[in-house]
C-alpha positions as CSV (number, residue, x, y, z in Angstrom):
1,X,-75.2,-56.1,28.1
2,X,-74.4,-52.5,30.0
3,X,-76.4,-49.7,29.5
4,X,-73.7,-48.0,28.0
5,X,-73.1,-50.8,25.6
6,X,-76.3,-50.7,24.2
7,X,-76.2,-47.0,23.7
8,X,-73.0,-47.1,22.1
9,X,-74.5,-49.8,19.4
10,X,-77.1,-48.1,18.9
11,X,-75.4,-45.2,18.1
12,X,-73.5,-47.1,15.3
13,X,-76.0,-48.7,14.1
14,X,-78.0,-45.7,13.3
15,X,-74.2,-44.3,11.7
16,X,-74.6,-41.1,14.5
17,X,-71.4,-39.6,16.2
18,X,-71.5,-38.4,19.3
19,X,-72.3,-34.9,18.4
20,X,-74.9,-35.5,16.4
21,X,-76.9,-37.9,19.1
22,X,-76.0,-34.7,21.8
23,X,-77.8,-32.5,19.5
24,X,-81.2,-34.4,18.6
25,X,-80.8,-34.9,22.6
26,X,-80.1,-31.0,23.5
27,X,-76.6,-32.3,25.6
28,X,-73.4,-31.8,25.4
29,X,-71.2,-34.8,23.7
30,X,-68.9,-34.9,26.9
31,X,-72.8,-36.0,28.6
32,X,-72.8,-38.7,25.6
33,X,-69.3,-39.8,26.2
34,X,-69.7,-40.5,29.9
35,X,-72.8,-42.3,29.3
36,X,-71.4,-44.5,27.0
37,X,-68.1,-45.2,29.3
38,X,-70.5,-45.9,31.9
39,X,-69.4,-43.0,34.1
40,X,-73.0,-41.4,34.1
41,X,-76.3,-42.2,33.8
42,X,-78.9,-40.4,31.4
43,X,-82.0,-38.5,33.2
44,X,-85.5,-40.0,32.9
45,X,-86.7,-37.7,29.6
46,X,-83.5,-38.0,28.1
47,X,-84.0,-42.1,28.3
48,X,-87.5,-41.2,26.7
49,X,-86.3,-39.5,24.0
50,X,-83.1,-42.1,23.4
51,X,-85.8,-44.5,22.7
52,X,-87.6,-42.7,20.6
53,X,-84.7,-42.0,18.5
54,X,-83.6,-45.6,18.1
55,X,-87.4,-47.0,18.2
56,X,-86.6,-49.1,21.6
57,X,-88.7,-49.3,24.7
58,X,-87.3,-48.2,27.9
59,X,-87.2,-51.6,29.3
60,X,-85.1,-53.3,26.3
61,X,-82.6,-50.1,27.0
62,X,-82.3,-50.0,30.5
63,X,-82.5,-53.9,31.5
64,X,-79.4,-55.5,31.9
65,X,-80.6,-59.0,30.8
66,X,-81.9,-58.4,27.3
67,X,-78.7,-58.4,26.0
68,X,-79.0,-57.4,22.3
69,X,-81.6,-54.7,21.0
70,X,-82.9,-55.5,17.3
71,X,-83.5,-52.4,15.4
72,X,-84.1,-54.3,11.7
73,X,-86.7,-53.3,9.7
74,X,-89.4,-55.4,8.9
75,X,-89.8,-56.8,5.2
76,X,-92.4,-58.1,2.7
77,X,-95.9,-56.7,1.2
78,X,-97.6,-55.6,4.7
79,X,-94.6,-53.6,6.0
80,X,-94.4,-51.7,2.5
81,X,-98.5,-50.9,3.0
82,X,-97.4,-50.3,6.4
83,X,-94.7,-47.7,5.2
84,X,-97.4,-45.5,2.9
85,X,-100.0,-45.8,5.8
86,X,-97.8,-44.3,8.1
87,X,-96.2,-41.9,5.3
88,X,-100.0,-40.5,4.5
89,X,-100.8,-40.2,8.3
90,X,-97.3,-38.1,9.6
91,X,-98.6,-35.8,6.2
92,X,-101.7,-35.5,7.2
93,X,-100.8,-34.5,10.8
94,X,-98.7,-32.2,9.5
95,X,-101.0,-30.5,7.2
96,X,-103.4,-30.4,9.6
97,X,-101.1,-28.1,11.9
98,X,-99.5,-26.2,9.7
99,X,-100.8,-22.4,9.3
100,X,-102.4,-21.4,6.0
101,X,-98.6,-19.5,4.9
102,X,-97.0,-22.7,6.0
103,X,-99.2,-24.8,3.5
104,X,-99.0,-22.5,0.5
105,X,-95.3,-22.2,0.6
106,X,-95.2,-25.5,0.8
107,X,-97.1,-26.2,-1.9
108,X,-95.5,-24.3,-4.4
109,X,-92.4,-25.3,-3.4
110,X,-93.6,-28.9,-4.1
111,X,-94.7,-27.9,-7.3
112,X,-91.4,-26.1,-8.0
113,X,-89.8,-29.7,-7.2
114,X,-91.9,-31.5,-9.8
115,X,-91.8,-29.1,-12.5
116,X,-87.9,-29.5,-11.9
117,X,-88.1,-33.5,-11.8
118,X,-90.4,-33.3,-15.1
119,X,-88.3,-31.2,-17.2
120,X,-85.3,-34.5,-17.1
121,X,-88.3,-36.3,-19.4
122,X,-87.0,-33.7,-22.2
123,X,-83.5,-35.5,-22.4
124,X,-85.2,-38.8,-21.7
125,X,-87.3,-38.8,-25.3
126,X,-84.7,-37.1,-27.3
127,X,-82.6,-40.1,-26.3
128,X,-85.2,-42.6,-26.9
129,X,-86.0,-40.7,-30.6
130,X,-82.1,-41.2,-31.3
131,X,-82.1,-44.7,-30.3
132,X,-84.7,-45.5,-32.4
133,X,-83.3,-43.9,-35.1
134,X,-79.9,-45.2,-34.7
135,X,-81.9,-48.6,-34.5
136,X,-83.8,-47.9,-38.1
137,X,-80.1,-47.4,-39.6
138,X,-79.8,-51.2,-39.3
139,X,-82.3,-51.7,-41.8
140,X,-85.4,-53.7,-40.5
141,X,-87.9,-51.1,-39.3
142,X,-90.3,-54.0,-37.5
143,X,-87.4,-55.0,-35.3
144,X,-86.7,-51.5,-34.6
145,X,-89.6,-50.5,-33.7
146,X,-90.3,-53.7,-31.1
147,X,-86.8,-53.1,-29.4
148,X,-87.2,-49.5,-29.6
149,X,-90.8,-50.4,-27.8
150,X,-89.1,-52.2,-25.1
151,X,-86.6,-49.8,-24.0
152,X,-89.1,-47.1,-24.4
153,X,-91.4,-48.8,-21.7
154,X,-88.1,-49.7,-19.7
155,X,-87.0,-46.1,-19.6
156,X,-90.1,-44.6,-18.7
157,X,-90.8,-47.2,-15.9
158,X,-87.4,-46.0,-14.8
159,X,-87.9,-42.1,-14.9
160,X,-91.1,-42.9,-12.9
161,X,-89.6,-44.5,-10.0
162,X,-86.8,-42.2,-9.8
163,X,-89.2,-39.3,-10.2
164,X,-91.7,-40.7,-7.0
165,X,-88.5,-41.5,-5.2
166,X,-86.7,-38.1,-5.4
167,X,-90.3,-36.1,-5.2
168,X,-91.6,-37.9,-1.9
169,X,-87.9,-38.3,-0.1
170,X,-87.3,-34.0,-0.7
171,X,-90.8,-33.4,1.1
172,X,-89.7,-35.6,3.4
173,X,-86.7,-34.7,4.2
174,X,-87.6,-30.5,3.5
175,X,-90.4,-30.9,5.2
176,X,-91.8,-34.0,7.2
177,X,-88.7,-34.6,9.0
178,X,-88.2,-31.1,10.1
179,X,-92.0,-30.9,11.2
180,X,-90.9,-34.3,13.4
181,X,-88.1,-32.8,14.8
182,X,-89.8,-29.8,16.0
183,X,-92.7,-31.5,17.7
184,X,-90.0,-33.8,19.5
185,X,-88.2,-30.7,20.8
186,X,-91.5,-29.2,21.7
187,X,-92.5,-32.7,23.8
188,X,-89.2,-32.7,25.1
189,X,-89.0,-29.0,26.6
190,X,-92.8,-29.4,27.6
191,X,-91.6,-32.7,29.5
192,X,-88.9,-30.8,31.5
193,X,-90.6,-27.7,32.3
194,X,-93.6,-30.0,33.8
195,X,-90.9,-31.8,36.1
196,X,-89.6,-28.4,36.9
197,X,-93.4,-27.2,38.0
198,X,-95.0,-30.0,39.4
199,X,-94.1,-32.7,41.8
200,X,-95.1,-36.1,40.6
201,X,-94.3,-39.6,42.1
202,X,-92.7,-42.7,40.2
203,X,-95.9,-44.7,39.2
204,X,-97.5,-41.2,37.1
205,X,-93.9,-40.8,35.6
206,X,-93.9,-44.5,34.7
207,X,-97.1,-44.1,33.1
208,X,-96.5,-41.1,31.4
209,X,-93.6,-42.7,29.9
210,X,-95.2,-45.9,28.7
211,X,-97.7,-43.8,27.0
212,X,-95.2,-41.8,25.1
213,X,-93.8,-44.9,24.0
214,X,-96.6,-45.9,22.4
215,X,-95.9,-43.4,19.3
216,X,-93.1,-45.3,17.2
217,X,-90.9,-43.9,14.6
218,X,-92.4,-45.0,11.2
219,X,-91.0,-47.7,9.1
220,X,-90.7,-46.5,5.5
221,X,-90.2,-49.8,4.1
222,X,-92.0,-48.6,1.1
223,X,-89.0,-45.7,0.1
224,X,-86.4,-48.4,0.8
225,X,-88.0,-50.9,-1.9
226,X,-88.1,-47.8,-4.3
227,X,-84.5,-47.6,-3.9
228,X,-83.6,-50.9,-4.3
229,X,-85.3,-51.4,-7.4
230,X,-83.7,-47.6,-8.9
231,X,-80.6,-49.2,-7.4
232,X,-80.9,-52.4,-9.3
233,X,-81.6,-50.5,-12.5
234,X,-78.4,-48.4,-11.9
235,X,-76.2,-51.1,-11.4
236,X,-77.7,-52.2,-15.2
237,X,-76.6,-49.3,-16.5
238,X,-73.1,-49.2,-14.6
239,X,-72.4,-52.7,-16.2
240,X,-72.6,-51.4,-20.4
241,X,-70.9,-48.2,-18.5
242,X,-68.1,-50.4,-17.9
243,X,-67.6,-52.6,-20.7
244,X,-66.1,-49.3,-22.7
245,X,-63.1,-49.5,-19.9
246,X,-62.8,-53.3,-19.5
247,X,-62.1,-52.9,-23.6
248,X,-59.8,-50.1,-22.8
249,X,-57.8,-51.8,-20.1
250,X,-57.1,-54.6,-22.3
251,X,-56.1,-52.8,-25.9
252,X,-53.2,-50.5,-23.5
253,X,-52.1,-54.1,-22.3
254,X,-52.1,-54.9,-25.9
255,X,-50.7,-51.8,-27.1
256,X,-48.0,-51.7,-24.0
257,X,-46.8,-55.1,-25.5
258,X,-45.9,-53.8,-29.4
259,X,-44.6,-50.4,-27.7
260,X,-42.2,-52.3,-26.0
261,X,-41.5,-54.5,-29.1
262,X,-41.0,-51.1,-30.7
263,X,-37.9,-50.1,-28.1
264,X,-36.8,-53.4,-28.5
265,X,-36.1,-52.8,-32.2
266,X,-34.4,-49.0,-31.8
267,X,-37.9,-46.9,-31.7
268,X,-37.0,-45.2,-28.6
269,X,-40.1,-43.3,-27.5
270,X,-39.7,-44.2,-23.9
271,X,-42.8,-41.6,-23.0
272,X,-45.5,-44.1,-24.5
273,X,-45.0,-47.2,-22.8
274,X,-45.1,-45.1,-19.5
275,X,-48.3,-43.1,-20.7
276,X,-49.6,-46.6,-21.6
277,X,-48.6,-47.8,-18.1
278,X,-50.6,-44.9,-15.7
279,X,-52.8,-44.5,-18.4
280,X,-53.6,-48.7,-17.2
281,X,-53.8,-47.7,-13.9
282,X,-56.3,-45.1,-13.9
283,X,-59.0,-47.5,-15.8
284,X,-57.9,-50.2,-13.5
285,X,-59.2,-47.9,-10.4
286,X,-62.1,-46.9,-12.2
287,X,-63.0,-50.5,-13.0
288,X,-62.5,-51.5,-9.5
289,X,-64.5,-48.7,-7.8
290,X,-67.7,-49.7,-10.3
291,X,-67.0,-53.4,-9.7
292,X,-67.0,-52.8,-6.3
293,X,-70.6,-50.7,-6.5
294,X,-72.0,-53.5,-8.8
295,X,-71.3,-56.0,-6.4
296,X,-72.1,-53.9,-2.9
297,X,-68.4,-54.4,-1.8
298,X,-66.8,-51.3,0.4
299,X,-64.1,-49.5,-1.4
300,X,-60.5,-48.9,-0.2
301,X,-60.8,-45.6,-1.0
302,X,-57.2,-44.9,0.7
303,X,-55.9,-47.5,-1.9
304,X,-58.0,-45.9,-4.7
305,X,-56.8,-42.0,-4.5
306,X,-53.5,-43.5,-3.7
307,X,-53.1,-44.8,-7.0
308,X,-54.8,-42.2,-8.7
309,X,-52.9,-39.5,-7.3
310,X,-49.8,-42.0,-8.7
311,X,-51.5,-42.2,-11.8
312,X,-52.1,-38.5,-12.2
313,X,-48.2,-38.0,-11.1
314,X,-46.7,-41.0,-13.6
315,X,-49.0,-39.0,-16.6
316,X,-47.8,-35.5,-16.1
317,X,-44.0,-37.5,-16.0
318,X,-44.9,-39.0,-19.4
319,X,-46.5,-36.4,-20.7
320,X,-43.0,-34.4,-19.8
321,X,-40.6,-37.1,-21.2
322,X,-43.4,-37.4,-24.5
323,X,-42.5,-33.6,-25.7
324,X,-38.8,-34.1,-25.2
325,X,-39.5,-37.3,-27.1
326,X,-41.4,-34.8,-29.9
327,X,-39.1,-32.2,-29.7
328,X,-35.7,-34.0,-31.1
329,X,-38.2,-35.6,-33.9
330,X,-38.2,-34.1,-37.2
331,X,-41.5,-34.2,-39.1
332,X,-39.9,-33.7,-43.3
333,X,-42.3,-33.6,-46.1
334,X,-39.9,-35.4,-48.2
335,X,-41.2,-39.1,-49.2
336,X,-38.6,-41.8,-48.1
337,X,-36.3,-43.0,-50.9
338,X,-37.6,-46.4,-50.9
339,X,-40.8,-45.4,-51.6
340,X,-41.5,-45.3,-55.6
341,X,-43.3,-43.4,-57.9
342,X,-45.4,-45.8,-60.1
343,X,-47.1,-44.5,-63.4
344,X,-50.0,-46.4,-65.4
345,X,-51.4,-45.7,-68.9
346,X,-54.7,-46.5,-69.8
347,X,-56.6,-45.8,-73.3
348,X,-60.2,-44.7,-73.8
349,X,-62.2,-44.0,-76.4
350,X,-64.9,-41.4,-76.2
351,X,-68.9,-42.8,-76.2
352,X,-71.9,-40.6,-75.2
353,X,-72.2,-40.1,-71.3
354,X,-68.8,-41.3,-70.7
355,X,-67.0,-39.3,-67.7
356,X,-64.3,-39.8,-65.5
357,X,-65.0,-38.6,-61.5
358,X,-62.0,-38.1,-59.3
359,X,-62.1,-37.2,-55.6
360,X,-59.6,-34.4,-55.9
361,X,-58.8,-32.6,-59.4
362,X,-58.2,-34.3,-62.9
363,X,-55.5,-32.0,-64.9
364,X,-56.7,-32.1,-68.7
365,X,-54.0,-31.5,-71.4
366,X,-55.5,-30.9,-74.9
367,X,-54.2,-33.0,-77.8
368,X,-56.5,-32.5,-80.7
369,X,-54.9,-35.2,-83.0
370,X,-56.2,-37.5,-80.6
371,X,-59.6,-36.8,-81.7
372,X,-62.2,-39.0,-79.8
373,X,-59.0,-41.3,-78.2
374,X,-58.4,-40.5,-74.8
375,X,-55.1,-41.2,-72.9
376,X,-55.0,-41.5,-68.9
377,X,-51.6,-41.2,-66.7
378,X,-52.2,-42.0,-63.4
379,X,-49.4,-41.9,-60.7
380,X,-49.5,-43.4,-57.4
381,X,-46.6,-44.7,-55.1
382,X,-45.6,-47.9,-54.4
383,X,-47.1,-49.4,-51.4
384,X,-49.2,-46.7,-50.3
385,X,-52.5,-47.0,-52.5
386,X,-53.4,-48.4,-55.7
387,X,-55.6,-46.8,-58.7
388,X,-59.0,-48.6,-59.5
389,X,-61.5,-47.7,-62.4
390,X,-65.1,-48.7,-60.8
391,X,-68.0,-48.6,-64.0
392,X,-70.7,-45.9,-62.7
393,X,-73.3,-46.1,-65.6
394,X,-71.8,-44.8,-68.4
395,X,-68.6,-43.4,-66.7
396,X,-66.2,-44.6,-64.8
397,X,-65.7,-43.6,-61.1
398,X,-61.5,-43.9,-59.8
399,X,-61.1,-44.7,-56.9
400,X,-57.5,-44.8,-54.2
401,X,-57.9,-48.3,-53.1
402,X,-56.6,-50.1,-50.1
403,X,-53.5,-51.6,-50.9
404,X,-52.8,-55.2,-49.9
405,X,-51.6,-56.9,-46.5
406,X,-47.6,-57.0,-48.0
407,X,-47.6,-53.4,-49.3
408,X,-49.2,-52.5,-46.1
409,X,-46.4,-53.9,-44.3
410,X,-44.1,-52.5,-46.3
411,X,-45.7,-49.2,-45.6
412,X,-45.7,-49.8,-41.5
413,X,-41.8,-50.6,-42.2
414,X,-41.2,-47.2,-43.5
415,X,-42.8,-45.8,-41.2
416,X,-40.8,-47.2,-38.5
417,X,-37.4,-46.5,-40.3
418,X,-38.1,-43.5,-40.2
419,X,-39.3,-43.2,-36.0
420,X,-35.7,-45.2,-35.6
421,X,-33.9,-42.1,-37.8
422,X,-36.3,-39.7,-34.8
423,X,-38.2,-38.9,-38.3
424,X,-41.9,-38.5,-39.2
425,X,-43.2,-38.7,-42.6
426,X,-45.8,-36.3,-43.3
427,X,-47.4,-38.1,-46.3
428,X,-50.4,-36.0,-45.6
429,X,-48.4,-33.4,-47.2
430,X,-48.8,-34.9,-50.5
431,X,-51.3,-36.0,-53.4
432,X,-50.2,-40.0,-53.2
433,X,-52.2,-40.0,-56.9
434,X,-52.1,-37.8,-59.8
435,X,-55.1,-38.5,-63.0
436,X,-54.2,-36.4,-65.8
437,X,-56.3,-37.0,-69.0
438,X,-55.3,-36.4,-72.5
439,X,-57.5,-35.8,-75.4
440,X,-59.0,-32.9,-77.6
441,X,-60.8,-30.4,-76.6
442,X,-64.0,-31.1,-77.4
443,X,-63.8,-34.2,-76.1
444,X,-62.6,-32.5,-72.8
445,X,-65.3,-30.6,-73.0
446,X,-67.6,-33.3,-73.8
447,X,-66.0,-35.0,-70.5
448,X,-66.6,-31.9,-67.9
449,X,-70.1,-31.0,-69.3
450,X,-70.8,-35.5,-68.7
451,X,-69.5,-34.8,-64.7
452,X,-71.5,-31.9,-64.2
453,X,-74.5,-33.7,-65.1
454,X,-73.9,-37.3,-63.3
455,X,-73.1,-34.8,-60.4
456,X,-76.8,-32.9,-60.5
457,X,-77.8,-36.4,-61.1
458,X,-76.3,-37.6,-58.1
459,X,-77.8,-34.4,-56.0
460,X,-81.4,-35.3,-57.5
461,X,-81.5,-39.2,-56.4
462,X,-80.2,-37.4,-52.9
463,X,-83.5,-34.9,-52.7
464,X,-85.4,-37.7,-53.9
465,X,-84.1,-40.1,-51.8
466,X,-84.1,-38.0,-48.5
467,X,-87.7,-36.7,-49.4
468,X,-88.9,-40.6,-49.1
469,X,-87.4,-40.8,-45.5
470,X,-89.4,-37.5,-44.6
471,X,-92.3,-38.8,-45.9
472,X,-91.9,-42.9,-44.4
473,X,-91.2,-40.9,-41.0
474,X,-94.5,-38.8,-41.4
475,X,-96.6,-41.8,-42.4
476,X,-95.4,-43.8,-39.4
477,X,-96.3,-40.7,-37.2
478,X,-99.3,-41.0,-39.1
479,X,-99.9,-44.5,-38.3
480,X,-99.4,-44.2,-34.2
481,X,-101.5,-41.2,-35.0
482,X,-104.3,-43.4,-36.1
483,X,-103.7,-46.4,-33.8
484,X,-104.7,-43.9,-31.0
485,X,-107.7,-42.6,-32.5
486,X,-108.2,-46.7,-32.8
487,X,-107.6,-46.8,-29.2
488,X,-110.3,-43.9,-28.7
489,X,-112.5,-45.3,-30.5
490,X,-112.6,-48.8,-29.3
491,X,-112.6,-47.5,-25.7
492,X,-115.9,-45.3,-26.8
493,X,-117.4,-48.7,-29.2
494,X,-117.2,-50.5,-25.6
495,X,-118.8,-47.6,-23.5
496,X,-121.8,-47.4,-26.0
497,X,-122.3,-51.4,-25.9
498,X,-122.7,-50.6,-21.8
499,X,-125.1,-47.9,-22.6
500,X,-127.1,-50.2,-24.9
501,X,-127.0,-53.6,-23.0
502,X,-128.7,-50.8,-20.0
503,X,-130.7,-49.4,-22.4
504,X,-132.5,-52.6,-23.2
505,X,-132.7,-53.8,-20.0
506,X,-135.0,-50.5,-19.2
507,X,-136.9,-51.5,-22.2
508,X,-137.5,-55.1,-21.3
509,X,-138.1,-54.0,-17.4
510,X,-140.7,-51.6,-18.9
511,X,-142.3,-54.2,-21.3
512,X,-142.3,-56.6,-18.5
């Protein structure tokens, strides 16, 4: 392999253009282009620092017969201890030169960087105290409290190999690498201006060049294992990211199918089906660009704006047809004729405590002949909710119950009448029930005053209630309060056993 083949993989390899080679090299990129056609041939210093760049020797660059030039990194335990060894060394050569200003603004801006870094931690435990308390709402605080342990530990490991990874690579890249670079270009220009001054023959130059070839670039085996494993831990986190979509892309396939059930049958609304449609596409693009992260595959990101930009396009065109769609519908706050008005009586009679607790307001007539009797009316409509009477103590709590599967249809069916007749139904417009109780006044009275106090009641078993959590949540602050002092303690129970076990062997070496 050429010369200029070897350069030009290199190149590649290292993901350099042309112009970015020509200026760690102080050349044009014309210079680069003819050395890489073959129709010139680099200088001596500028082979130097070619190999320095791409960690070579001169020999493996310039020797036709070694046809391939391996720049892998090595792996494995050594060659990450090799990584931090070399790491600690380039820092402390360039502490060592830097000027006593150079240090301190580097330092502080160091510190700046890990103040930064720390402050994510904040986030970080507010999430982990609403997991665990979102975890608690289950019920079983031991199993909480373990899994809650876990992905505590998990998390933290996390933020502390994302926090060395991020803190070492900006001083390396703000400052290590720019130190490097400037010692190169200082070697470099010292390098010409000594060929320019002095006259030296081949074997010194030879020499001189073998012993700058001796200094390596390092290999920071070390930062890329770091980023594997932060990698790995992202891609964990990408996969529950995507399960939210995957669920996504299939309901619109679902809901596609009973909107176009829905035109099928006179419902017109050709906007949703073509909302539904880009709306499909833009998870499926999504899903394929995380997929493709997930499993290290190189995206098509032609294809992927492509169909976003398509996606983004057939959206506004939905959105467009969806208001014309909206604007010939008429939303009346009439009820449909088929829909019934449906009125049940039931009979009480008045015993201490009883009351009668609605969501909305009960209308009261007064009829004193009734006495201690008491009549209820309750009207509802016909398959849209139902009236139940729940026993709550000594009252009765009433309650708009779910109506069942066949009334429920019934209900859908309206519904879609009406979309076919480009009409909506604003049932939120009315009260579907009505309670109105009958009896005499006192025993009205009797009833409101019985409410008012089931409702203080109520408020009380809250107080009382939320006034145990505060206090179970202090105690088991209490308890990791005390299982540290434990900690403390046991940690100072095994220092003193050390001081006694030395104690008596002074005693027994002076009684000996």
């Amino acid at each position: 392999m050429s010369f200029s083949e070897k350069l030009q993989n290199l190149r590649k390899e290292k993901k350099y253009s042309q112009e970015q080679l020509a200026d760690l090299l102080d050349v044009t990129r014309q210079s680069v282009s003819k050395w890489e056609s073959g129709q010139t041939y680099p200088e001596m210093d500028k082979l130097l620092a070619i190999c320095k760049i791409f960690n070579c020797t001169l020999d493996e660059l310039t020797n036709d017969d070694i046809k391939e030039i391996s720049t892998e990194k090595k792996t494995g335990f050594n060659s990450i201890i090799d990584s931090i060894l070399d790491l600690v060394t380039k820092t402390y050569q360039m502490i060592t030169n830097m000027s006593f200003k150079e240090l301190i603004r580097c330092g502080v801006l160091m510190f700046i960087v890990g103040l930064i870094l720390s402050m994510f931690n904040i986030p970080l435990n507010r999430f982990q105290y609403e997991l665990y308390k979102l975890l608690i709402s289950f019920g079983n605080r031991e199993v909480a409290s373990i899994i809650s342990t876990l992905l505590e530990f998990l998390l933290n490991i996390t933020y502390v190999i994302v926090w060395i990874l991020l803190f070492v690579h900006i001083f390396k890249i703000g400052f290590l690498d720019k130190y490097e670079f400037v010692s190169k270009e200082k070697e470099f220009k010292n390098n010409e201006s000594s060929k320019e001054n002095k006259v030296v023959n081949d074997n010194k130059i030879i020499n001189e060049e073998t012993k700058v070839l001796e200094t390596k670039e390092p290999n920071y085996v070390f930062f890329d294992t770091l980023g594997k494993l932060i990698l790995f831990f992202i891609k964990i986190m990408l996969v529950f990211f995507i399960i939210p979509f995957i669920a996504t892309f299939i309901g619109l396939f679902g809901l596609l199918v009973v909107t176009i059930y829905f035109i099928f049958t006179g419902i017109h609304y050709f906007s949703i089906p073509i909302l539904i449609i880009f709306g499909i596409l833009l998870n499926y693009i999504l899903i394929e660009f995380i997929v493709n992260i997930i499993l290290n595959r190189k995206n098509n990101y032609r294809k992927l704006i492509a169909i976003f930009i398509i996606s983004l396009a057939g959206i506004g065109i939905g959105s467009g047809i969806f208001i014309l769609d909206v604007h010939k519908t008429e939303v009346t706050n009439k009820m449909p004729m088929e829909m019934k008005r449906i009125t049940n009586i039931h009979e009480y009679t008045y015993e201490e405590g009883l009351f009668f607790e609605y969501w909305t307001d009960i209308n009261y007539i007064v009829d004193n002949s009734l006495k201690d009797k008491i009549i209820i009316n309750t009207d509802s409509y016909e398959g849209l909710n139902r009236i139940d009477f729940y026993n709550q103590g000594k009252g009765y709590e009433i309650y708009n119950s779910s109506v069942d599967i066949s009334n429920l249809m019934n209900f859908i069916d309206v519904i879609l009448r009406g979309l076919r007749n480009n009409k909506i139904y604003n049932f939120s417009a009315y009260d579907y029930s009505k309670i109105t109780i009958t009896s005499s006044k006192s025993t009205i009275n009797n009833l409101k005053n019985n409410l008012e106090k089931y409702y203080k009641e109520q408020d009380d078993i809250r107080n009382r209630y939320n006034e145990y959590e505060n206090r179970i949540d202090d105690l088991y602050d209490e308890i990791e309060s005390l299982k540290e002092i434990n900690e403390e303690l046991g940690e100072d129970k095994n220092i003193l056993e050390y001081e006694l076990e030395d104690y008596k062997k002074r005693v027994k070496s002076i009684m000996e």
